[in-house]
PyMOL Python script that loads the backbone (N, CA, C, O; Angstrom):
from pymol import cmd

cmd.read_pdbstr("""\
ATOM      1  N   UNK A   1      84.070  80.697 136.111  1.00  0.00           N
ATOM      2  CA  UNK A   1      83.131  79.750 136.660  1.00  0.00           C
ATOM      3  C   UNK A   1      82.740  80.199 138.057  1.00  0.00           C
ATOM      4  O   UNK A   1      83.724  80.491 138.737  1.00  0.00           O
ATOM      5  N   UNK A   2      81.394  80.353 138.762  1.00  0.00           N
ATOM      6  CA  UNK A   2      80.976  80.585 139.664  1.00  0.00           C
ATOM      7  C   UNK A   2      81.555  79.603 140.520  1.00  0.00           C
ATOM      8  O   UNK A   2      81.822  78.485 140.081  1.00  0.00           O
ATOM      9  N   UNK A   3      81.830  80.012 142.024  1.00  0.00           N
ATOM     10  CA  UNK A   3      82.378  78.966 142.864  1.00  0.00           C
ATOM     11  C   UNK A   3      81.601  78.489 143.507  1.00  0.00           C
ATOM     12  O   UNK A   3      82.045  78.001 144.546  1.00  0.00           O
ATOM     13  N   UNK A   4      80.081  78.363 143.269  1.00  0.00           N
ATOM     14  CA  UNK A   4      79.107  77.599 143.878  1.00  0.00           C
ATOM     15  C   UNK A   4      78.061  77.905 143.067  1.00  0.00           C
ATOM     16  O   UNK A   4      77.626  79.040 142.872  1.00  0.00           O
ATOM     17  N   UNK A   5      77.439  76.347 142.341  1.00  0.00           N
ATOM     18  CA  UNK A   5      76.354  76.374 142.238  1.00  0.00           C
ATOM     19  C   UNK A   5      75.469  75.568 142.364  1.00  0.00           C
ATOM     20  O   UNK A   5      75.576  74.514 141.737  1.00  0.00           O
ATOM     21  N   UNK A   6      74.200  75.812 143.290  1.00  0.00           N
ATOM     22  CA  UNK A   6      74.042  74.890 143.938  1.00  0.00           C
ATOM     23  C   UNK A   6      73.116  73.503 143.332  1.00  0.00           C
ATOM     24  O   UNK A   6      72.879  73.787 142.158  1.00  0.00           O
ATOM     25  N   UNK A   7      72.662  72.489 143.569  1.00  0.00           N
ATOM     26  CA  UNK A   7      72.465  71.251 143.323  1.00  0.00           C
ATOM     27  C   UNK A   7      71.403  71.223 142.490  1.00  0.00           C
ATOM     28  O   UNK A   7      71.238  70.600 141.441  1.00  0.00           O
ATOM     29  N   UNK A   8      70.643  72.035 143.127  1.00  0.00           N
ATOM     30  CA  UNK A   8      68.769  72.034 142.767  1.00  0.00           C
ATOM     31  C   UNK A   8      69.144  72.474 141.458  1.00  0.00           C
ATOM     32  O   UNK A   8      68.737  71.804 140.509  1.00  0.00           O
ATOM     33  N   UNK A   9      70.179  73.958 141.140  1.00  0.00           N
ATOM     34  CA  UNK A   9      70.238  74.361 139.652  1.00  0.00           C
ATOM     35  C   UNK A   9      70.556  73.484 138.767  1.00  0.00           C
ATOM     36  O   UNK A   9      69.948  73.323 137.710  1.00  0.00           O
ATOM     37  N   UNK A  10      72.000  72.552 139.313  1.00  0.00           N
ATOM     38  CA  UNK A  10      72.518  71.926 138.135  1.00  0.00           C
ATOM     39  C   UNK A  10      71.360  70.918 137.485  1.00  0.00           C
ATOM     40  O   UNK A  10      71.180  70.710 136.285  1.00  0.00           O
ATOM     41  N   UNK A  11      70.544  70.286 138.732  1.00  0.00           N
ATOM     42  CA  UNK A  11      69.508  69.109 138.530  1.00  0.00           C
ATOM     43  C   UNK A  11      68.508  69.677 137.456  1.00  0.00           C
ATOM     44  O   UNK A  11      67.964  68.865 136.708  1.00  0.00           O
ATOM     45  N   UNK A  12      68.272  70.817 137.349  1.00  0.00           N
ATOM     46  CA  UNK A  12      67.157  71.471 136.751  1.00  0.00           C
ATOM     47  C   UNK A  12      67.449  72.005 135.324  1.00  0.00           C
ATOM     48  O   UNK A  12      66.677  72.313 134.416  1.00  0.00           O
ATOM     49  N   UNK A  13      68.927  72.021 135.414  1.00  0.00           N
ATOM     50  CA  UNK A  13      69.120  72.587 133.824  1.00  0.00           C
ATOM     51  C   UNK A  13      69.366  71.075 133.331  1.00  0.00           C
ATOM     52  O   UNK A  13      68.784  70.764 132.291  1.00  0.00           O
ATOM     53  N   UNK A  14      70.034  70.256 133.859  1.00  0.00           N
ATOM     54  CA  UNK A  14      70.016  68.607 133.177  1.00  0.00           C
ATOM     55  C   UNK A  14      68.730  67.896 132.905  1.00  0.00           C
ATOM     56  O   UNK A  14      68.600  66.730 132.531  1.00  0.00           O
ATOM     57  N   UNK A  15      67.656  68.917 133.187  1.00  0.00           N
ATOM     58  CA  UNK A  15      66.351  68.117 132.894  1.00  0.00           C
ATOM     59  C   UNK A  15      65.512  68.956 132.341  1.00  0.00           C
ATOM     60  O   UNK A  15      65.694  69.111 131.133  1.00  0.00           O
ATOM     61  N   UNK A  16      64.499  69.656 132.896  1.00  0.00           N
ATOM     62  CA  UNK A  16      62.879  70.490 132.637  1.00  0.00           C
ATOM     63  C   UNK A  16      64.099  72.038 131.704  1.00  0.00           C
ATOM     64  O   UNK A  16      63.721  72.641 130.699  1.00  0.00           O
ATOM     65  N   UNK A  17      64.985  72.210 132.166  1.00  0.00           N
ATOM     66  CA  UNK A  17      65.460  73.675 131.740  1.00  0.00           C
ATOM     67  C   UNK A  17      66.685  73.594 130.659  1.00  0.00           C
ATOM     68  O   UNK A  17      67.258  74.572 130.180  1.00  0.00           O
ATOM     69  N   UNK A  18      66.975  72.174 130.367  1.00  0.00           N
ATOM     70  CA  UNK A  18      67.892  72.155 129.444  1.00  0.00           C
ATOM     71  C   UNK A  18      67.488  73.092 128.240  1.00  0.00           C
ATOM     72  O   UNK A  18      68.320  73.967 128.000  1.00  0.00           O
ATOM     73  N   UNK A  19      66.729  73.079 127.699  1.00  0.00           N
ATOM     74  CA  UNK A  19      66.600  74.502 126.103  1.00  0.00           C
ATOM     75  C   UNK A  19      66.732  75.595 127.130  1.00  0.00           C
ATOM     76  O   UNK A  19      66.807  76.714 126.622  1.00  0.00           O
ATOM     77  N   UNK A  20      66.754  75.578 127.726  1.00  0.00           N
ATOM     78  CA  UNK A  20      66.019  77.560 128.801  1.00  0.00           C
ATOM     79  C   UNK A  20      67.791  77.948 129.295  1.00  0.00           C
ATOM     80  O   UNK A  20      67.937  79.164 129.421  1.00  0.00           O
ATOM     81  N   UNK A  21      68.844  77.284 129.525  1.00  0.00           N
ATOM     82  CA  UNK A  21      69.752  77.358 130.458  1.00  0.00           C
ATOM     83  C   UNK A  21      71.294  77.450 129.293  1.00  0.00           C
ATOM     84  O   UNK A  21      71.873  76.801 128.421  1.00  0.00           O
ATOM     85  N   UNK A  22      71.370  78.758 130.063  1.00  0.00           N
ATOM     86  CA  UNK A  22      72.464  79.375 128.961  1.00  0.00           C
ATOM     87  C   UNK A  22      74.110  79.819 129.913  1.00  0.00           C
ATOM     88  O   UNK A  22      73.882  80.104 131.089  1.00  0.00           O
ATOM     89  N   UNK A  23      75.240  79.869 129.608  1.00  0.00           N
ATOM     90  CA  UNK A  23      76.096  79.436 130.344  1.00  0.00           C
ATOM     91  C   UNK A  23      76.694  80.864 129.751  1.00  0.00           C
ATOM     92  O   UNK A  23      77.134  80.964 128.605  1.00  0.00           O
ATOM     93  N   UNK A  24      76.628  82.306 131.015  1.00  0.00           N
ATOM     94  CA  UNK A  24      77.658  83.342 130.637  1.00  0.00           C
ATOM     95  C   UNK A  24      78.815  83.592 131.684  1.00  0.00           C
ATOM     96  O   UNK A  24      78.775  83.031 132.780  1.00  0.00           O
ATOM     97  N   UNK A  25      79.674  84.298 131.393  1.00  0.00           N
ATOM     98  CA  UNK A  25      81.031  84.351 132.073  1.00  0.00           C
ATOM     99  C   UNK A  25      81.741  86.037 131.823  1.00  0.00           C
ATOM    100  O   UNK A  25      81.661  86.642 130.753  1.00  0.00           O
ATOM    101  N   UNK A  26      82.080  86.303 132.450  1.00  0.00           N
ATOM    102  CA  UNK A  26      82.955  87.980 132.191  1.00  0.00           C
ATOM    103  C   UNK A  26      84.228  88.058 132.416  1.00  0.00           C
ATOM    104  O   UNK A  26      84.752  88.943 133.091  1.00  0.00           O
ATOM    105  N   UNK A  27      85.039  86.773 131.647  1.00  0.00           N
ATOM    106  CA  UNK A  27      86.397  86.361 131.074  1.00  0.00           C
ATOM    107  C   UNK A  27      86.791  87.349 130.204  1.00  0.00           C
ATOM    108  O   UNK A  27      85.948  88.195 129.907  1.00  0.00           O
ATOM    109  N   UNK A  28      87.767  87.413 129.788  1.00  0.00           N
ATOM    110  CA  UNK A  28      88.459  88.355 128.755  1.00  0.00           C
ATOM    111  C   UNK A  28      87.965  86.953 126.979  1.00  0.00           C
ATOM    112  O   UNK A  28      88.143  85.752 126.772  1.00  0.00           O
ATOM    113  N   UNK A  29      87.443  87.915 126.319  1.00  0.00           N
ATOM    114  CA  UNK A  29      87.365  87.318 125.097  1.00  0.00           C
ATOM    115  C   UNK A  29      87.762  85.983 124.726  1.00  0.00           C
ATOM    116  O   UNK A  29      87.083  84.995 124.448  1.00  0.00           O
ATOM    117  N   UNK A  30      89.243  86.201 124.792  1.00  0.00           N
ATOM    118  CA  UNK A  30      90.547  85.125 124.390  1.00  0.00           C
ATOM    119  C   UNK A  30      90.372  84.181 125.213  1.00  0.00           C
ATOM    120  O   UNK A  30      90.397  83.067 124.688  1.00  0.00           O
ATOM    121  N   UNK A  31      90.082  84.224 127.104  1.00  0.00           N
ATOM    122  CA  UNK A  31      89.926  83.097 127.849  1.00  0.00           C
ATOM    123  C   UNK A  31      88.412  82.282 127.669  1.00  0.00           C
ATOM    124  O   UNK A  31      88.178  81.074 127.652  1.00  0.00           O
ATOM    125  N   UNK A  32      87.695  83.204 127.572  1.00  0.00           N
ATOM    126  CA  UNK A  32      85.815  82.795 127.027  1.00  0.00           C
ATOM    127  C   UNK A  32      86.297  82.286 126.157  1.00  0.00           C
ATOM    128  O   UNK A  32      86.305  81.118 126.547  1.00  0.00           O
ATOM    129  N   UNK A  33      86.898  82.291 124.851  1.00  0.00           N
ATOM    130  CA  UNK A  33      86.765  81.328 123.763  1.00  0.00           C
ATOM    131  C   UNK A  33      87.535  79.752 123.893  1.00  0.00           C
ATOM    132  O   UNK A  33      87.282  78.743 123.235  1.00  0.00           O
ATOM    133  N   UNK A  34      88.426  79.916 124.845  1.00  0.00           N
ATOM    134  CA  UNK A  34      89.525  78.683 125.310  1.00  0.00           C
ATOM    135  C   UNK A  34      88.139  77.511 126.053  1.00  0.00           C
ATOM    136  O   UNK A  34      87.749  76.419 125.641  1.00  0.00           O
ATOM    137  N   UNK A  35      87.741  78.253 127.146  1.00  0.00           N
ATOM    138  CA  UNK A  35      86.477  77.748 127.995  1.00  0.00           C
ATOM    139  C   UNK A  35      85.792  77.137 127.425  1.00  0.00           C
ATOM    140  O   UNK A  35      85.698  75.973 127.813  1.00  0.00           O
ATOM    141  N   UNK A  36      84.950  77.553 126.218  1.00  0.00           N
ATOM    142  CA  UNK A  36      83.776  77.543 125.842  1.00  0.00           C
ATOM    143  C   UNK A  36      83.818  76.095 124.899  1.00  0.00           C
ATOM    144  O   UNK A  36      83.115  75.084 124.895  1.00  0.00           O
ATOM    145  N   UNK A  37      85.497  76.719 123.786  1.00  0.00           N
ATOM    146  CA  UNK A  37      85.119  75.923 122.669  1.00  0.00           C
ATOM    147  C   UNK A  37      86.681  75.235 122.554  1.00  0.00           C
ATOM    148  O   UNK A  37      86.830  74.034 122.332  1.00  0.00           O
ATOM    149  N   UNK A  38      87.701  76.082 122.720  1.00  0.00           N
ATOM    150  CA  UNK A  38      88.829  75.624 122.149  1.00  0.00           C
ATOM    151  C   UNK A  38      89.542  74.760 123.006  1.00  0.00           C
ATOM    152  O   UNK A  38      90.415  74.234 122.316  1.00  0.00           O
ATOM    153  N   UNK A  39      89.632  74.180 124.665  1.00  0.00           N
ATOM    154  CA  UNK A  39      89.978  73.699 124.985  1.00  0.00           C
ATOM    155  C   UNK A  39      88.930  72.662 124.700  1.00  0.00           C
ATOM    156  O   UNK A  39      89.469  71.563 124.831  1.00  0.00           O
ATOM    157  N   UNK A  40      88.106  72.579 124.482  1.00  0.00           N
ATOM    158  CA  UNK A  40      87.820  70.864 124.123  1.00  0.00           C
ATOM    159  C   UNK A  40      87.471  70.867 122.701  1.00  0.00           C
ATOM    160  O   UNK A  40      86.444  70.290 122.345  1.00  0.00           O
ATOM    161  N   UNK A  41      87.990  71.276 122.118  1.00  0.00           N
ATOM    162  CA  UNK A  41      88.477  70.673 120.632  1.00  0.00           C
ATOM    163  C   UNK A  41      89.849  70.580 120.565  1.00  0.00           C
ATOM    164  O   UNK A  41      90.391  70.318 119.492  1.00  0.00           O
ATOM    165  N   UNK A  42      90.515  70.770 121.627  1.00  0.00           N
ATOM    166  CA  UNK A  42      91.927  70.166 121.700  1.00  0.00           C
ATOM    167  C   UNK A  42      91.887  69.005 122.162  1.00  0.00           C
ATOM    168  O   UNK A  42      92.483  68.058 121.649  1.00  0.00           O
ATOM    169  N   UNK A  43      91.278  68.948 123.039  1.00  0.00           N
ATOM    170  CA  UNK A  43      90.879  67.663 124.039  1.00  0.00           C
ATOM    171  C   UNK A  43      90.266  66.692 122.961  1.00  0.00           C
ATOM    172  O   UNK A  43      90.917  65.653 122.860  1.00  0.00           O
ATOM    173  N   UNK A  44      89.475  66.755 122.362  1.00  0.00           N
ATOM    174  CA  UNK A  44      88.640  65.849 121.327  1.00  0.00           C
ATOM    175  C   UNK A  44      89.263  65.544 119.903  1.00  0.00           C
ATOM    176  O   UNK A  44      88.911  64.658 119.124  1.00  0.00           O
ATOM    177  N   UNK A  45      90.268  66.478 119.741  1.00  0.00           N
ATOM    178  CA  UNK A  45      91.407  66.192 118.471  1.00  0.00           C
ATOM    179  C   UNK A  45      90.662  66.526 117.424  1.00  0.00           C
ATOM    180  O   UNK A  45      90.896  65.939 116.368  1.00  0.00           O
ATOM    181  N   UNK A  46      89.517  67.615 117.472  1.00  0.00           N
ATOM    182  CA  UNK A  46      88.911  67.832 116.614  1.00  0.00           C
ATOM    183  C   UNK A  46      89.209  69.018 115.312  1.00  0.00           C
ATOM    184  O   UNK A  46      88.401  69.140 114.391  1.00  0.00           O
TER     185      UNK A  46
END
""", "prot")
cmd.dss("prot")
cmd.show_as("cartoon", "prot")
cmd.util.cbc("prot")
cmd.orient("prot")
């Protein structure tokens, strides 16, 4: 996760850029997949 991002972005992908706004990371495989998907399908009991 970037350690700053700033306000104007987040505001802009929650609105006009939500389809356009894509979320990458240069984690090791195994931690990208925990991030992405598998810690909250633990979380959600899914």
């Amino acid at each position: 996760m970037p350690r700053y991002i700033d306000d104007q972005v987040l505001q802009y992908a929650g609105s006009i850029l939500q389809d356009k706004v894509m979320f990458g990371t240069d984690y090791p495989p195994a931690v990208q997949r925990k991030l992405l998907w598998e810690n909250a399908e633990a979380f959600l009991d899914i």
